[in-house]
Steps between C-alpha positions, in 0.01 A plus 500: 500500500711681290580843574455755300199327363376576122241696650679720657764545216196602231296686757216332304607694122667259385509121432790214511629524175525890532661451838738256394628712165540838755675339719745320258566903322531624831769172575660577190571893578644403808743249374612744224494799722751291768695344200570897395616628827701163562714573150536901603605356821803256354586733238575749814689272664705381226596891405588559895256791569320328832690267743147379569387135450226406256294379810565868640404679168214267424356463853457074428335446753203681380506299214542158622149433377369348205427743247099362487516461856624858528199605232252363711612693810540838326139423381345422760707781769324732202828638395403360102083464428385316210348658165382426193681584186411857412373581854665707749462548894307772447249358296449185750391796802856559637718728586 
């Protein structure tokens, strides 16, 4: 069994397809969101103003995940929720 299942990924809302294109935005704003703090964290490096390492700065080990992988977790731990374009939270009954 694979865990999280769809089911409990779409709560039921949505279907496969829907899933599958959420998830790959939500993959995609993670990889650009880590590929924008890695660059700040170089360009600090290479201008001397942190004796820190990348892995330091960057915390790597939170990020040795795959960036879908990663998706489905934050989906599924609730951190991200699924919506339709034009929706918001609010008008799916939460808070």
């Amino acid at each position: 069994m694979i865990k999280p299942s769809i089911e409990d990924l779409t709560k039921g809302k949505f279907n496969r397809y829907e899933l599958v294109l959420g998830t790959a935005k939500l993959a995609r704003v993670l990889t650009d969101d880590y590929t924008e703090r890695r660059e700040e964290a170089e360009k600090m490096i290479a201008n001397k103003e942190t004796d820190k390492t990348i892995a330091a700065m960057l915390k790597l080990d939170a990020e040795d995940e795959k960036a879908v992988k990663a998706a489905i977790n934050r989906l599924d731990n609730g951190e991200y929720e699924l919506v339709r374009d034009g929706e918001t939270a609010e008008a799916n009954g939460e808070e």
